[in-house]
C-alpha positions in Angstrom: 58.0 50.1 -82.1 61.7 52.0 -81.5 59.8 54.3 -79.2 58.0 51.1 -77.2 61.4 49.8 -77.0 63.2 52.6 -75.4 59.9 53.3 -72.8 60.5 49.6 -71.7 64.3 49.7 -71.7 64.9 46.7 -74.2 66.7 46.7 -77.4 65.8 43.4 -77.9 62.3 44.3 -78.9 64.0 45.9 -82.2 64.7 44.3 -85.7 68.8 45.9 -85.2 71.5 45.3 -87.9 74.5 43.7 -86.5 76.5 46.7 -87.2 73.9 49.4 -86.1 75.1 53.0 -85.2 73.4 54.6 -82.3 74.5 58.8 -81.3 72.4 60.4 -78.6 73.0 64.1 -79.3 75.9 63.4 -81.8 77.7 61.0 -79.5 77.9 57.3 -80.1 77.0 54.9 -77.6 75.4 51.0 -77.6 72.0 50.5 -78.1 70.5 50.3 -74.7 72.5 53.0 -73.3 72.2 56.7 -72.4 68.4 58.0 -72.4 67.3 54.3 -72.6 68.2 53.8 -69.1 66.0 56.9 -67.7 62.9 56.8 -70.4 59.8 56.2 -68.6 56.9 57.1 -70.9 56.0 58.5 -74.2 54.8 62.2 -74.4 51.8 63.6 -76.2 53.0 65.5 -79.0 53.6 63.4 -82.0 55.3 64.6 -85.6 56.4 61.8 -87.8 58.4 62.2 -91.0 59.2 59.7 -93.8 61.3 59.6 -96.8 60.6 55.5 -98.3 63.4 56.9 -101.4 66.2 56.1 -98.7 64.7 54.1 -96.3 64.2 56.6 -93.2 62.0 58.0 -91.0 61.6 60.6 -88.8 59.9 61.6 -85.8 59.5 64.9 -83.5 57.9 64.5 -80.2 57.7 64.9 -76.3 59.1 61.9 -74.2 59.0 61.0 -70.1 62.2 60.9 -68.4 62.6 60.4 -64.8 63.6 64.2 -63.8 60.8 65.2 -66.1 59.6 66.3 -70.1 61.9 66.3 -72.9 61.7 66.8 -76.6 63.2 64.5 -78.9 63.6 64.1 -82.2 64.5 60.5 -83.7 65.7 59.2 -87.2 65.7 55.7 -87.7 67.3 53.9 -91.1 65.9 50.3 -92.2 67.5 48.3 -94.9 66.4 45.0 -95.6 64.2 45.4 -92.2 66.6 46.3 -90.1 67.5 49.1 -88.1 70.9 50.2 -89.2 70.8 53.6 -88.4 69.6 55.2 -85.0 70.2 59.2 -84.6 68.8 61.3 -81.7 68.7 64.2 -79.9 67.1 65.8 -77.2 66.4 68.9 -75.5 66.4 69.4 -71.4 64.8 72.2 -69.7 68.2 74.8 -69.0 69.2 73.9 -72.4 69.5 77.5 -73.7 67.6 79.9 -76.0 63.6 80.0 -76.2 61.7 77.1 -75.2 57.8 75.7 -74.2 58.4 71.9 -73.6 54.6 72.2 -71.8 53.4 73.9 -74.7 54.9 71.4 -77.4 53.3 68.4 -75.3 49.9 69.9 -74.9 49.8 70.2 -78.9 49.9 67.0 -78.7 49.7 66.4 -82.9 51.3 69.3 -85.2 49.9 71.7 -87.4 47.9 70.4 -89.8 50.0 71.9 -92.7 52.8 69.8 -92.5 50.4 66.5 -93.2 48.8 68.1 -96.4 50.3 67.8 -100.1 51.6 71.5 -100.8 50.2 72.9 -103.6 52.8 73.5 -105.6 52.8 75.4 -109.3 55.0 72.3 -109.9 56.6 69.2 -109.1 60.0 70.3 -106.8 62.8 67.4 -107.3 64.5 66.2 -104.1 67.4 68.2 -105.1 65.6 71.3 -105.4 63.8 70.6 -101.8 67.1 70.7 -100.5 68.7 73.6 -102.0 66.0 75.7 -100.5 66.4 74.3 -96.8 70.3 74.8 -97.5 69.5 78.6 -98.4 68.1 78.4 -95.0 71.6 78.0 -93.5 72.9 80.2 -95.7 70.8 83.2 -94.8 71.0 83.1 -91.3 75.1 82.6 -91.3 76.9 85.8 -90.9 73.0 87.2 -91.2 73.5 90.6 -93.0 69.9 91.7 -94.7 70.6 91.3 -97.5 70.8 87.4 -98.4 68.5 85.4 -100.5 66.0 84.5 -98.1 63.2 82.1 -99.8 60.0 82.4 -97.3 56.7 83.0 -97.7 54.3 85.9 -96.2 52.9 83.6 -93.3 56.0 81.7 -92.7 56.2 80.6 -89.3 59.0 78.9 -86.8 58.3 76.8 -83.5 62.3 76.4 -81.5 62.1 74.3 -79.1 58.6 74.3 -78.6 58.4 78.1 -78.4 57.3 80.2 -81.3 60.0 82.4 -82.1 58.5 84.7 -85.4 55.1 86.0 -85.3 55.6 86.6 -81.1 53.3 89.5 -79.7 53.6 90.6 -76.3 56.4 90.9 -74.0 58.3 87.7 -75.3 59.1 89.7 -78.3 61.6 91.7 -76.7 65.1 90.3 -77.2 68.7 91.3 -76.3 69.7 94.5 -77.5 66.3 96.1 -77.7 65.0 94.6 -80.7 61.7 93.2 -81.7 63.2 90.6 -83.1 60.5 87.6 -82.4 57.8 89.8 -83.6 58.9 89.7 -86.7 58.2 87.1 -89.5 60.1 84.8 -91.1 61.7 86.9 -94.1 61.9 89.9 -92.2 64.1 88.5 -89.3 66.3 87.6 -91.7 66.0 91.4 -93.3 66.8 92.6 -90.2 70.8 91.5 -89.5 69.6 90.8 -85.9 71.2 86.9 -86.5 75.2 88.1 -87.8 76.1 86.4 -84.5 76.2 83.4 -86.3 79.5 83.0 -87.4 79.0 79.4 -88.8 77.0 76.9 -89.4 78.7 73.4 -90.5 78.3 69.8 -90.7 74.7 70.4 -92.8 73.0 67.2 -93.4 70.0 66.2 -95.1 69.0 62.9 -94.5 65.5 62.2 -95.4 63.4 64.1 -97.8 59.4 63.8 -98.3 58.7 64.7 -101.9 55.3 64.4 -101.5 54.8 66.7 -98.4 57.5 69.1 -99.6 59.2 68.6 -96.4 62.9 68.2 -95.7 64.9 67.1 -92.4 68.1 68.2 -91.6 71.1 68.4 -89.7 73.6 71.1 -88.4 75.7 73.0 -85.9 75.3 77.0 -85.6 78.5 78.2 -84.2 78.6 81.7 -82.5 82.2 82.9 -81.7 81.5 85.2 -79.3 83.3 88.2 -80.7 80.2 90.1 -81.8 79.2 92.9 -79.5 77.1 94.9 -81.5 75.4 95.3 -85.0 74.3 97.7 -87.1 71.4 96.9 -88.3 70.0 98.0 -91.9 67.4 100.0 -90.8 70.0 101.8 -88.9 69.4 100.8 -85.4 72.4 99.3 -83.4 71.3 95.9 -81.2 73.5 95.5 -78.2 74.7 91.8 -78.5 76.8 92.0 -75.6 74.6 89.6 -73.9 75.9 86.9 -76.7 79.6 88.2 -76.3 82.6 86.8 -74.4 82.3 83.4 -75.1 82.4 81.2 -77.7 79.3 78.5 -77.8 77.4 76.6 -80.6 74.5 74.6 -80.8 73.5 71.1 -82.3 70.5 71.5 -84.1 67.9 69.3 -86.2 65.3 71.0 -88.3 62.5 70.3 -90.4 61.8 72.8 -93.4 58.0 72.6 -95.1 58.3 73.8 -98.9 55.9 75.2 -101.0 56.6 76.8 -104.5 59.7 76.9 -103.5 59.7 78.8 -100.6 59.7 78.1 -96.7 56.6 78.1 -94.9 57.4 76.2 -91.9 60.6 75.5 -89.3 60.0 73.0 -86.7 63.8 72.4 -84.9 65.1 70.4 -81.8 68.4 72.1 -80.6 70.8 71.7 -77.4 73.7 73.8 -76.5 77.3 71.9 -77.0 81.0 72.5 -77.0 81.9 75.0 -79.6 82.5 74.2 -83.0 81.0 70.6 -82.5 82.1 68.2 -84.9 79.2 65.6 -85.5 79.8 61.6 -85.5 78.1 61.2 -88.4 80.1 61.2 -91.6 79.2 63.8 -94.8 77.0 67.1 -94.6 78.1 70.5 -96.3 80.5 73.1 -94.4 79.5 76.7 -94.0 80.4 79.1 -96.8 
């Protein structure tokens, strides 16, 4: 219905609470504003999320705009059925980092995986869904090798619309000389290639599905720009250079699939954006 509403440019069409907040990439604006004004169809791809504990939803997808594809991702929060919360954020070809917007629409529906009830040993509270996405964060700030890093053997990440573990071929080289993207989930991490994350703040997680073991959150990876080079554990030295000089970040939401405990799946929408972005929305956990 939210999605109808924006494709035919009326907010009217919408159940809103008088008081509704509306961000479009952490910025408020009215309803009716902003990407409403140049939406012109809904994409193919098509990953919903829902947490009915607190009232939310979420949904990752490819819409029309009038200078071409995008990929969104929407939360919406209902109380007493109304729309009282409205959060998105999108990404625009240019926007920085690995990317397959053509790729993301022509999945049209997402893996399979992320529909099915993990098959856990046992139940994992809401609390405990979170902790593990949050150890997520943790891992890849000020990325050393030797964190906790809770994934399993086949994890596997999709940035943007681009796979960014598990890459073979000629995409796997990245700056510095590093296989980086060929590499799985865990052993990224193992690797030390990401200590040019300095921080990553204003964590927020929203909406939690229990029953899928899935959790969808917020945050914003700084990278200060001072880091030139690392020394990796294995011994090898990555020439970050490329990453050096300037001080950038990035406003990211991310979706985490849990099972036992461990990640198996990353699905995230991120844009570039002034460094050290401070989001509208009130609460989340800073970097430690």
């Amino acid at each position: 219905q939210y999605l109808a509403a924006v494709v035919a440019h009326d907010p009217k069409r919408l159940p809103l609470s008088a008081d509704v907040i509306y961000t479009e990439n952490d910025q408020r604006l009215d309803v009716g504003d902003g990407f409403w004004n140049t939406a012109t169809a809904k994409g193919n791809y098509t990953h919903y999320f829902a947490d009915p504990v607190s009232s939310q939803v979420g949904w990752m997808g490819t819409m029309k705009e009038q200078r071409g594809t995008l990929l969104m991702a929407l939360r919406l929060r209902v109380q007493l059925g109304r729309i009282t919360e409205i959060e998105t954020s999108y990404f625009r070809p240019g926007g920085g980092g690995p990317n397959d917007i053509a790729a993301m629409d022509a999945k049209g529906t997402p893996e399979a995986l992320w529909l099915q009830p993990p098959v856990n040993s046992r139940p994992y509270s809401r609390h405990e869904l979170i902790e593990v996405a949050n150890a997520y964060f943790d891992a890849v700030q000020r990325d050393d090798g030797k964190g906790f890093y809770p994934f399993t053997d086949d994890c596997d990440r999709i940035e943007n619309g681009a796979h960014t573990t598990n890459v073979q071929g000629g995409r796997a080289n990245t700056p510095g000389g590093f296989n980086y993207m060929a590499l799985g989930c865990k052993a990224q991490l193992e690797s030390g290639y990401l200590g040019i994350v300095t921080n990553i703040h204003h964590r927020r997680f929203p909406l939690v599905d229990e029953e899928r073991g899935v959790v969808w959150s917020y945050c914003v990876f700084d990278m200060g720009g001072t880091v030139r080079s690392i020394k990796l554990p294995n011994g090898e030295t990555a020439d970050m250079s490329q990453f050096a000089g300037r001080a950038s970040s990035i406003e990211v939401t991310e979706a985490f699939r849990i099972e036992n405990g461990k990640i198996r799946r990353v699905e995230m929408i991120g844009s570039s954006v002034p460094y050290h972005f401070n989001s509208a929305w009130p609460g989340g956990l800073s970097g430690r």
